[in-house]
C-alpha positions in Angstrom: -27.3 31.2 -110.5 -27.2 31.3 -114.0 -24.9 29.9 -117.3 -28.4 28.1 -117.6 -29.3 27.4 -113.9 -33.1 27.6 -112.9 -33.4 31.1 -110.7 -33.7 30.9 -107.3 -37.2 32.5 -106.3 -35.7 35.2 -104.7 -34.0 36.1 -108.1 -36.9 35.0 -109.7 -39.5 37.0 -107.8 -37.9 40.5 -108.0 -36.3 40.6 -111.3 -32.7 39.6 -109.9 -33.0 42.3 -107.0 -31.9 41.3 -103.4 -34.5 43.7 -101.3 -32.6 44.4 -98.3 -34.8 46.8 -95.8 -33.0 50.0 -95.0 -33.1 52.7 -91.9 -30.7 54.8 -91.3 -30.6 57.7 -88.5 -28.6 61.3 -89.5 -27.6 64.6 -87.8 -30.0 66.6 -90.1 -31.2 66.3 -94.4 -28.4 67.2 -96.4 -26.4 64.1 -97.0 -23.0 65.7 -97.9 -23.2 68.0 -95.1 -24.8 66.1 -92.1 -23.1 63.2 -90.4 -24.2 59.7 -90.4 -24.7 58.5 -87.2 -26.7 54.9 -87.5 -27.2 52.5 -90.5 -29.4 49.8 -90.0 -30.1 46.8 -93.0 -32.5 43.6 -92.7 -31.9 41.0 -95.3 -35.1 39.0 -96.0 -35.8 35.5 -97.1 -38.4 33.4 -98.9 -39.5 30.1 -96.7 -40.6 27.2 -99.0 -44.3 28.3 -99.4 -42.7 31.9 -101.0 -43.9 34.0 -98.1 -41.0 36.3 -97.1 -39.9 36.6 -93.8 -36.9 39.0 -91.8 -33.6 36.5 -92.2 -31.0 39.0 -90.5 -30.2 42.5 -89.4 -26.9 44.1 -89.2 -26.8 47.2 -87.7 -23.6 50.1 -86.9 -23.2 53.6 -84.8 -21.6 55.3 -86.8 -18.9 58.3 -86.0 -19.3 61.7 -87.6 -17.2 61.8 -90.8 -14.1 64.7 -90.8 -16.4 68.5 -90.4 -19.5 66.7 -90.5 -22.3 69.0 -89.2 -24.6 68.7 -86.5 -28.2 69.9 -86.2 -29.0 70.0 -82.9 -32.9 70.0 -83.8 -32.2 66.6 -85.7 -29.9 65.1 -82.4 -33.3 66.0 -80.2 -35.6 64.2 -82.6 -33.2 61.1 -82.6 -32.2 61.2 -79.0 -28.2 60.8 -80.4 -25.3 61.9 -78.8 -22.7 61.2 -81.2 -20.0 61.7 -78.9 -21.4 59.2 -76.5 -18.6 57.1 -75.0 -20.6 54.0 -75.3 -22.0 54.0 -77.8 -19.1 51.7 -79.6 -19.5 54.0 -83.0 -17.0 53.0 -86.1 -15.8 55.0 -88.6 -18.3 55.7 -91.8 -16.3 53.6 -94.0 -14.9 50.8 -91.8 -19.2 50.6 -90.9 -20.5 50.6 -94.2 -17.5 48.0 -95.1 -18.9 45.1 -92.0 -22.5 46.5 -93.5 -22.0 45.5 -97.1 -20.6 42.4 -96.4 -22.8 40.2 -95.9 -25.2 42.2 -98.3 -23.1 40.9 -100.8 -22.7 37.5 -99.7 -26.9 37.0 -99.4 -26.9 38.5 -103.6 -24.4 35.6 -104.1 -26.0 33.4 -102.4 -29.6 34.1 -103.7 -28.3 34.0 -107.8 -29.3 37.9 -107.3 -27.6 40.5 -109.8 -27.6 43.1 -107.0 -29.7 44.2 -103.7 -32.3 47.0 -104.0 -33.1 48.9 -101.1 -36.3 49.1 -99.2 -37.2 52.0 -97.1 -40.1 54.3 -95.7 -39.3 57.2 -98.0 -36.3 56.3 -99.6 -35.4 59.0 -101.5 -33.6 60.2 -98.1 -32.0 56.4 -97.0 -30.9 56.6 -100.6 -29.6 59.3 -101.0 -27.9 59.8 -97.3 -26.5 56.4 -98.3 -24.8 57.3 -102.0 -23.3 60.0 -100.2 -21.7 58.3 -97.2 -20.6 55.4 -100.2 -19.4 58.2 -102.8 -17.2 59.8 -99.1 -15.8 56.9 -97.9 -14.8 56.0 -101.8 -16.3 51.9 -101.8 -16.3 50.6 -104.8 -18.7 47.2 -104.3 -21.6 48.9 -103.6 -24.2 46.0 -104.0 -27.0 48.1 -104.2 -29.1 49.7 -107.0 -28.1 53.4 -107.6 -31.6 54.6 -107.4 -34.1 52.1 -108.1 -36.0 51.5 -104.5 -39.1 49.8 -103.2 -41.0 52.5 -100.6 -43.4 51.1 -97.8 -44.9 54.7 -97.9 -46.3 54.1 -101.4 -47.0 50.7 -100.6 -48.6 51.5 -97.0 -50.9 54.5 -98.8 -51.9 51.8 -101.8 -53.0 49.1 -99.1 -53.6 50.7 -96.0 -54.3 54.4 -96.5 -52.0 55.6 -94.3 -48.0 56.5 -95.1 -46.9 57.5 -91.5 -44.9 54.2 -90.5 -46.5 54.2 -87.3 -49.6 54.3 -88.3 -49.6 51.8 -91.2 -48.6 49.8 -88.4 -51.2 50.5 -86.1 -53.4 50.0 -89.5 -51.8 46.3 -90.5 -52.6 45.2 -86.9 -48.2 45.5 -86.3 -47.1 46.1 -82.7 -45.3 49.4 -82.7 -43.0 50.9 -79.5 -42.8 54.8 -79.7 -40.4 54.5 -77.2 -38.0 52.6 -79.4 -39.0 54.5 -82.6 -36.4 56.2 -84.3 -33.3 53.8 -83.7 -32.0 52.6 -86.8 -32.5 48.8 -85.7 -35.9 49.5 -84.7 -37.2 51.2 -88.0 -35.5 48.6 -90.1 -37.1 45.6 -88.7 -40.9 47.4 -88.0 -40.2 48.4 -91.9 -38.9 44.9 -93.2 -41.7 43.4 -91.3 -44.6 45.5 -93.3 -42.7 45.0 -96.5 -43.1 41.1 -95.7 -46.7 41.5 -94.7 -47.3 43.5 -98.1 -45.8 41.3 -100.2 -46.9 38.0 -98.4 -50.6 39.3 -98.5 -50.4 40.3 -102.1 -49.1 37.1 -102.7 -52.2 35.7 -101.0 -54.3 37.8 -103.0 -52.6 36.7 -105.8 -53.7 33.0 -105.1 -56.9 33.6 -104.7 -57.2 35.0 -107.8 
């Protein structure tokens, strides 16, 4: 929206960013030596009172990328097995690609200039993700290069607490341990504390 347009309050509210919630899962912490092995991203929405609420997740396995390593402490953590025969896993780029997609359609369709990723601690999401964009050679990466929004910072300034889990249990936010630690999972328990951040500050706000 613009040559004059009003914004649309998505637009309006974050400076022309798109914030698109972000977990991804990895085969250890150095993102051009590790493999990628699960991207999940939640696009969210503003409803007509401007409280924002998960729209849609999209979510990949992913394969190990051409002498990818594998950390065998970080496959235990995760509970991955990359090689899994059912685990329908696509190539890195062909994944990031179907990701992306619709990314780029919601900044289009919101009047946004780009997306900005949200994240618990996304210096790593960020940077795993750069990598796996700068590998796979994708040239309409809608997302901000390193600006982020981190529900750590934000779960310390409101709740005093920056383990996701327990900013979760601290919100009053239903949280599985079981399921913990799949990218889908992660993404949505994220996007759902960035919406109850922002729809409380916006609350706040009002009262004011």
């Amino acid at each position: 929206m613009n040559g004059g347009k009003q914004k649309s309050p998505m637009a309006a509210r974050f400076r022309g960013f798109l914030p698109v919630v972000v977990d991804l899962e990895t085969a250890g912490f150095d993102p051009r030596r590790h493999a990628l092995l699960e991207v999940a991203a939640v696009i969210v929405r503003l409803d007509d009172q401007g409280r924002l609420h998960r729209f849609e997740t999209h979510a990949f396995h992913i394969e190990p990328f051409d002498g990818a390593e594998l950390d065998p402490k970080a496959l235990e953590f995760t509970g991955i097995d990359p090689y899994h025969p059912f685990r329908g896993a696509l190539p890195e780029r062909q994944a990031l690609n179907a990701l992306l997609k619709p990314i780029r359609a919601e900044v289009k369709e919101q009047g946004c200039n780009r997306a900005v990723m949200v994240a618990h601690n996304p210096i790593f999401d960020l940077g795993f993700f750069n990598a796996a964009v700068e590998r796979t050679k994708i040239k309409r990466n809608p997302f901000h290069p390193f600006s982020s929004f981190d529900t750590a910072t934000l779960g310390g300034l409101f709740y005093g607490q920056t383990v996701l889990a327990r900013i979760a249990a601290a919100a009053g936010l239903p949280w599985d341990s079981n399921a913990a630690h799949s990218a889908i999972y992660d993404a949505e328990r994220t996007a759902d504390l960035f919406c109850l951040i922002h729809n409380r500050w916006e609350a706040l706000r009002d009262d004011g």
